[in-house]
N, C-alpha and C positions, 0 to 999 in steps of 0.2 A: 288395347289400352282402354283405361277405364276412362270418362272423362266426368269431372266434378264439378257444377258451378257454383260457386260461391254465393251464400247470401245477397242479394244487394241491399241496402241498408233502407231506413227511412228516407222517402223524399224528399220530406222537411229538412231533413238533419245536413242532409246532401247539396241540399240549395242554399240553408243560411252558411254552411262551411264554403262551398264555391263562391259565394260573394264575397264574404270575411276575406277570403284568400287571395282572391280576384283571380282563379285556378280554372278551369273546364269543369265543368262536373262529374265526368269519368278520374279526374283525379281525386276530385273531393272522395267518390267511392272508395279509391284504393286508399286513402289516409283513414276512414273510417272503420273501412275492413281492421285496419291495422292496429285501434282503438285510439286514432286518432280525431277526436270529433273538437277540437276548440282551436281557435286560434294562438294560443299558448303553449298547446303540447305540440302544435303545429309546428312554432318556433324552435320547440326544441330539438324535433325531427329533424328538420332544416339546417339547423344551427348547433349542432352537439356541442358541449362546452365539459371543460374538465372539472368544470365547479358542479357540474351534477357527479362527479365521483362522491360517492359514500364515504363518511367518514371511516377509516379503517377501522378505530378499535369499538366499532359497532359489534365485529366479529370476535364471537366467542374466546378468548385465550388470548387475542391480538396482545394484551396491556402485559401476560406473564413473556410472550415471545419477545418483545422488546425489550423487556427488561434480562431476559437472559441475554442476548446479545454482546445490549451493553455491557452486562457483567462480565460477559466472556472479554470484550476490549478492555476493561480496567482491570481483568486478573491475567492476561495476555495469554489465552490457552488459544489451543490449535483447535481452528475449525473446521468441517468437511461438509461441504452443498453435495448431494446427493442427488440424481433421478432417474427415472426411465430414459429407456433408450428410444423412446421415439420423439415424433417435435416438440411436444407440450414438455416431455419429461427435458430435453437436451436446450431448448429454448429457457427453459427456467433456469436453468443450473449457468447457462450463461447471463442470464440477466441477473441472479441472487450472486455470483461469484465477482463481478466484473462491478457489481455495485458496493460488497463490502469490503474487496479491494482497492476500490478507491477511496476508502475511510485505514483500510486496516491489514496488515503484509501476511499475515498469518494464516489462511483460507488457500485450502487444497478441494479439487473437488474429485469427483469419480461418478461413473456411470456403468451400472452391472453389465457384463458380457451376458447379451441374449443366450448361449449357447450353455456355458458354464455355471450361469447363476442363475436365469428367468431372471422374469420380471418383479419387480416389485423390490422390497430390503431385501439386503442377503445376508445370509450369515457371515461370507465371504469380508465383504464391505465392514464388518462390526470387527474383526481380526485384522484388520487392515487398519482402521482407527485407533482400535487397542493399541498396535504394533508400532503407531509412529504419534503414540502420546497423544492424540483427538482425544477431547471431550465434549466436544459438544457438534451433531449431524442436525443438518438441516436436507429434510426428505421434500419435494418436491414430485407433485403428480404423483405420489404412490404413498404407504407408510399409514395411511388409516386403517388397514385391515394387519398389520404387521407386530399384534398385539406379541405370540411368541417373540419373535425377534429382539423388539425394543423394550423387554425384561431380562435378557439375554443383555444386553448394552448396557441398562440398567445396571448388573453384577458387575458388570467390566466396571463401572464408577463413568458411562457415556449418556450423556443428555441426549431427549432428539427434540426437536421442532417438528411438527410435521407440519406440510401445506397440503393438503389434498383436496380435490374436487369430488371422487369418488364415494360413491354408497357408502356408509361406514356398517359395520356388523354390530354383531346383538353388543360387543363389548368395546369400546376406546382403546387403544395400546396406552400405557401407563407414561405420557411423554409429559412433556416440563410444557408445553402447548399443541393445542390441538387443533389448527386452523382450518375447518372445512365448512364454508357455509352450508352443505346436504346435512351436519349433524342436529338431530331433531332438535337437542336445546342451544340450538345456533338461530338469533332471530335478525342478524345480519339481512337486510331487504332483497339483495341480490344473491339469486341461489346457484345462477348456473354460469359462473366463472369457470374458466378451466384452471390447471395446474398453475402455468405460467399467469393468469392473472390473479391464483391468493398470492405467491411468490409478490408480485405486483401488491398489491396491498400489505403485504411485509415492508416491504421500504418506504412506500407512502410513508405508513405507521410511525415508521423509523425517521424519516425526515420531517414528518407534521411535528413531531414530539423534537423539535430542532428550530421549530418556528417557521419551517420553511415549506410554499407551497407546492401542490401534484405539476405545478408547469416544470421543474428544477426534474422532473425523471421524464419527460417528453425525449431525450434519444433512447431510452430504451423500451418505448411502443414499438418500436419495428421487428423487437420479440414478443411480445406483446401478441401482436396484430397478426402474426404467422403461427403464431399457436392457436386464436383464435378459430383461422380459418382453416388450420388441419387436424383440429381435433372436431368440426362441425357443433360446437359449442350454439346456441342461439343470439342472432344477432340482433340484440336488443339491449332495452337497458343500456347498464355498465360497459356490457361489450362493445353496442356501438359505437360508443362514446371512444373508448381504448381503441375499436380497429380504424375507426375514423382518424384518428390524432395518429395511429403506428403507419397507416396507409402513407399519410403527408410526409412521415419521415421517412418510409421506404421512398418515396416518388423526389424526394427533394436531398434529403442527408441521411441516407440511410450507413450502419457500421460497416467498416471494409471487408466483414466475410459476405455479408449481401448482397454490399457491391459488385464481389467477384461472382457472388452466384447469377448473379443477373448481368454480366458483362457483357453477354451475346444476345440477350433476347432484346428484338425489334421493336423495342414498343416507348413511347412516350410517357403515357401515365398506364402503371400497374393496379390491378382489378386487386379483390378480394380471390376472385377464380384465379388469376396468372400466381396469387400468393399459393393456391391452394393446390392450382397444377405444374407450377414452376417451380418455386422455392421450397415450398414445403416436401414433392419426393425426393427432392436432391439430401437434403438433410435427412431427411429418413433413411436413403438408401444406405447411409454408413454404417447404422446399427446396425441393418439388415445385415450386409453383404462383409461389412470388416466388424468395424465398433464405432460407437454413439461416441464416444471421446472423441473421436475427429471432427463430428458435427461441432463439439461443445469447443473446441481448440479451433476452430473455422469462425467460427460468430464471437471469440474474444480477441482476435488478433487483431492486430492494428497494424501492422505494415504489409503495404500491399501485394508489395513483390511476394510476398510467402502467402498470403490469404490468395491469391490467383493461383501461384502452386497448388495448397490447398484444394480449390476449388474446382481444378481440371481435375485430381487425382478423385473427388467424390464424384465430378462427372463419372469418371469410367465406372465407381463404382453402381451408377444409376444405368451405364446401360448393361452392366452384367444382372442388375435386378429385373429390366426389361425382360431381358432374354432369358432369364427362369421364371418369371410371372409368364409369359408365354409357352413354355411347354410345361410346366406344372398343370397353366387352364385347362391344357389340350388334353392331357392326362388324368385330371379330373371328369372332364366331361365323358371322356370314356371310360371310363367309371362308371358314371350315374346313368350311361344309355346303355349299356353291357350289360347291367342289374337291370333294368325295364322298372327303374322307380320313379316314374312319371306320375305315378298316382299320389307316390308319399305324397305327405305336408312338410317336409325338411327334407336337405341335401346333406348327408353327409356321408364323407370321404375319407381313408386314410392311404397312407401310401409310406414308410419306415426313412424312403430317404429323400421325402421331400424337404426341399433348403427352410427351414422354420423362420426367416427373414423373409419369405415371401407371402404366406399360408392366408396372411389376414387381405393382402390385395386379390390372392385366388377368388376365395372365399367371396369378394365384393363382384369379380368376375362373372363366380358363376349363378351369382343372382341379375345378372344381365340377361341369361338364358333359357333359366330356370329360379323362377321368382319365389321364391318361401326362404326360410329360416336356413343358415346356411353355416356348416361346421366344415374345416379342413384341418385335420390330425397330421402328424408326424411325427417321428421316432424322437426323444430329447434326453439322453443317457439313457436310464433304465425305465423312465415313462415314456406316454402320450403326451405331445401337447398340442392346443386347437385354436385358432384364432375363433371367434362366432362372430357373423354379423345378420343384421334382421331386414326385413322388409318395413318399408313404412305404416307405423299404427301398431307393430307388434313387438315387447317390450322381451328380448330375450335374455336379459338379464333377470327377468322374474322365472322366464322358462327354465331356465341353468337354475336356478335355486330350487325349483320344482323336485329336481336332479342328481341332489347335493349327494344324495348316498354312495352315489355311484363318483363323485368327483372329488380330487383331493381338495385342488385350488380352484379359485374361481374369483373374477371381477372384471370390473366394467362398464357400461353404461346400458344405454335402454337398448339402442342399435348395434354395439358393438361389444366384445368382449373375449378374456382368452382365459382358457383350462388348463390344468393337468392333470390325469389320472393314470393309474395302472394299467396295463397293455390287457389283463384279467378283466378288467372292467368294464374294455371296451363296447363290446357285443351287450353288457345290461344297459349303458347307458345311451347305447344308439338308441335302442330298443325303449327308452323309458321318454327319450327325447321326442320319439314322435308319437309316442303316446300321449304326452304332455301337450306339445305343437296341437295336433289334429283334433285335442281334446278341447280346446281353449279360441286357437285363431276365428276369425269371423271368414268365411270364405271366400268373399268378396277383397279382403286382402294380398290375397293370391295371383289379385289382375294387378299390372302396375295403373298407377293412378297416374291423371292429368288434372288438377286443382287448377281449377280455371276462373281468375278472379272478376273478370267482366267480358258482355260483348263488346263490339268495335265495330263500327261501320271503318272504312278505308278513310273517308274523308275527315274526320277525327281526329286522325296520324300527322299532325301538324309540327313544324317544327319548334314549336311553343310547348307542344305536349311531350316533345323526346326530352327538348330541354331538361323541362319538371321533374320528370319521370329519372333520370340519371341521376338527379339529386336524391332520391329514395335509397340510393347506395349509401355504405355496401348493403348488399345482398346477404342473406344465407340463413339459415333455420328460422323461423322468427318475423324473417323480412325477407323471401325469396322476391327474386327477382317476377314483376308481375308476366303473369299469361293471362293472354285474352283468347279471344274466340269471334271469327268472323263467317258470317254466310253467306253462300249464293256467291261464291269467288269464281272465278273463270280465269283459265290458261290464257295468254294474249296469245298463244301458238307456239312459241316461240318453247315451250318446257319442255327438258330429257335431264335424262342421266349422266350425273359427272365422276368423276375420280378414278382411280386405275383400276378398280373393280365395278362402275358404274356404283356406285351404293350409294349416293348420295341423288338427289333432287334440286333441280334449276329450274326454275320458273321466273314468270312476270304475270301477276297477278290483277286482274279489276274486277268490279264488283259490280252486279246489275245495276243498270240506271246511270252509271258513274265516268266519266270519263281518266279518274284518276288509275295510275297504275306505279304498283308500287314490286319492286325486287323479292324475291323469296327463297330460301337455302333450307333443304332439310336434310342434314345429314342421315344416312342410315335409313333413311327411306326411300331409295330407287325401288325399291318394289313395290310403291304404289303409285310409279307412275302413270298407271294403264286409268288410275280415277281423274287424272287431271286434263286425259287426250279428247279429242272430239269438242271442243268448249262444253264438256260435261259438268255442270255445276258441281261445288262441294264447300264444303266447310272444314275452317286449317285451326288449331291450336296451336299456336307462337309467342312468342315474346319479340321484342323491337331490339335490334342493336343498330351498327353504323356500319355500312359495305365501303369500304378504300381501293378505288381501282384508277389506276392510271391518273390518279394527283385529286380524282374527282370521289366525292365521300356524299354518300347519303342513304335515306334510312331504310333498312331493311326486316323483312319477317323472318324471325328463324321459328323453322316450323319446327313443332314439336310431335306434331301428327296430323293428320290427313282422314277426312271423312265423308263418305258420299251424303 
């Protein structure tokens, strides 16, 4: 592991913000870090308010999208909410459906079979609207790049809206609006919303222009705030604001398919992480493993008895995704050590009948092992298709464009993204892919990073400073949860290995000079517990959370690594 310390700021800036604030000065740092230097923006870190929501029709097209709308309720034509099959795509389509259903009876939605149609419009979905009298699609999370298509719709006599977050291409698709704050003559302030938050700014739009304020959509942040956290969108701005208020309705009145999805799990108040490792694969796994319409028919149901049905039948489907994420990995890895391409700069993998519902969680897998730029192919009719995902700092949706000759489709984000091309093709485009990677990456890249935003003495760790410091949530690109870095720590004796493979690290930690002694858990690193034996000094990279054991609760290091 690479380890990175952050800047520390100016002193001055540091001390008059820690007295403004009446704060520790290690926190003053991390608000600074974070470009929080006054007491005002300070407030508003502290304090999210829905009154910093943006006006909607700041965004480009916002004032023609609502006006078709309405026009479609005064000439009573049939609408279709449209999206991707995974959270942000299934999460919007419940939140755009389930809101103009409650103004208007006429609103059917649909979500592509991963299998049949890919991602993105389909032609499929345009013959499906023709065929039952829709005139007017609203696209959700996908649709900016679907210029073919939505002139194809066009002839049929079909409007679209689209919502997208996504890159757009050299051209617009020809739609009645075009909602994406990434579009260059979009000067909308907020650019990295996800699907489900333009979709989100759709209905603002729609209820501001009704007189009525963004408190009146507060139950529908709890889709909001789970698309938020499973597409890793940056948690700032606009988003905090949104996962903040969707967090409170998850934790307090969250919609009965939520409920059900969270019926079992043990917990009092849910994280941004429980939304990102609980809720959000559950909802995924549908696409994957059956169809994203189950997801989208789970989060609009209102009675409980059948959302708990629901909700057990997508359990099963998350642990049949478990258990192909599990031997696909296995299968991939032998792969890439059979081929002895530990030198490349990329991993990539194909295999004809890997399940294409898994490919992008492999894919995230095998960069746990194998750290670079990572492709997983599989058979999809007559093509490849790939899910890509990157390493931090390396934008591989620039590298895939690098590429294009060799690839039909292509889209995505900076970290993540999915292809298809010809099975002909494959062999140039491996080939051009890490020509492109090895050409460009910095090699330093290559190590995983630890961003480490201040040191720590032990004595520090106060329970005024965890307090603080929980308020900095949520968490997530943007606003990760802080890591510090402490030295000259010492074993109290008491450290080994736990868990049914020993892989994890238990400790009790103090610090020279100190008689304080604080708990320590680091998963996945029993194998360094041979630096912590003998009271042999060292230095831990952690974050703070809260240890729950036998009724008694108090604060702990979750290590992150471990360094002599």
């Amino acid at each position: 592991m690479r380890w990175t310390l952050k800047p520390t700021p100016k002193k001055s800036i540091i001390a008059a913000l820690a007295q403004e604030l009446n704060v520790p000065e290690k926190i003053a740092v991390l608000l600074v870090q974070r470009g929080i230097d006054t007491y005002e923006k300070a407030k508003k870190f502290f304090r999210p308010s829905l009154d910093e929501l943006h006006d909607p029709f700041l965004m480009k097209d916002m004032d023609k999208a609502v006006a078709r709308i309405n026009n479609a309720f005064k000439q009573e034509e049939n609408i279709l909410v449209y999206g991707d099959y995974d959270v942000d795509g299934t999460t919007s389509v419940a939140l755009m459906s389930s809101y103009l259903l409650s103004h208007y009876p006429q609103v059917a939605t649909y979500i592509p079979d991963r299998y049949a149609e890919g991602y993105g419009v389909s032609y499929m979905s345009i013959d499906y609207a023709h065929d039952n009298d829709i005139s007017l699609i609203i696209a959700l999370d996908c649709g900016v790049k679907a210029v073919d298509k939505i002139a194809y719709a066009k002839k049929l006599g079909i409007d679209f809206i689209v919502c997208d977050h996504h890159r757009p291409g050299p051209v617009l698709p020809d739609a009645v609006a075009v909602l994406d704050p990434k579009r260059e003559d979009c000067t909308y302030p907020y650019d990295e919303l996800c699907g489900c938050g333009v979709g989100f700014k759709l209905i603002q739009a729609l209820e501001q222009e009704k007189g009525l304020p963004a408190k009146t959509l507060i139950p529908y942040l709890d889709l909001v705030a789970t698309a938020i956290g499973a597409d890793i969108v940056p948690i700032t701005g606009e988003n905090r604001v949104l996962a903040f208020y969707g967090l409170e309705v998850i934790n307090t009145l969250p919609r009965t398919g939520i409920r059900a999805l969270i019926e079992n799990v043990k917990k009092d108040t849910l994280t941004i992480t429980d939304v990102v490792f609980i809720i959000a694969p559950r909802i995924n796994a549908a696409g994957r493993i059956k169809h994203g319409l189950h997801a989208v028919e789970l989060l609009t149901e209102q009675d409980e008895v059948i959302a708990l049905q629901m909700a057990a039948n997508i359990e099963n489907y998350n642990a049949e995704r478990k258990d192909l994420d599990k031997l696909i990995t296995v299968e991939a890895l032998e792969q890439i050590t059979k081929n002895k391409e530990e030198n490349l700069k990329t991993s990539v993998v194909y295999q004809e009948n890997w399940h294409k519902g898994v490919i992008g969680i492999v894919a995230s897998r095998l960069i746990e092992t194998y750290y670079r730029p990572t492709l997983v192919f599989t058979k999809s009719g007559d093509k490849l298709a790939a899910s890509a995902r990157s390493v931090k700092g390396f934008d591989v949706y620039e590298a895939l464009e690098a590429c294009s000759e060799h690839i039909e489709q292509f889209g995505g984000h900076k970290y993540a993204a999915g292809l298809t091309l010809s099975e002909a093709q494959y062999p140039g485009f491996k080939a051009k892919f890490e020509e492109v990677v090895s050409g460009s990456i910095d090699e330093r890249l290559l190590i995983p990073e630890i961003t480490i935003d201040a040191c720590l003495e032990l004595h520090e760790i106060t329970a005024k400073f965890y307090r603080i410091l929980r308020q900095f949530a949520p968490f997530g690109p943007g606003n990760m949860s802080p890591v510090f870095m402490s030295k000259n720590l010492i074993d109290t004796g008491y450290g080994k290995c736990v868990g049914a493979d020993e892989d994890h690290l238990k400790c009790t930690v103090t610090q020279s000079n100190s008689a304080i002694q604080i708990g320590a858990i680091g998963f996945n690193l029993g194998a360094k517990c041979n630096l912590i034996t003998n009271k042999k000094p060292f230095k831990a990279a952690y974050s703070l959370d809260l240890n729950e054991w036998n009724g008694n609760v108090s604060i702990q290091l979750k290590l992150r690594d471990i360094q002599e």
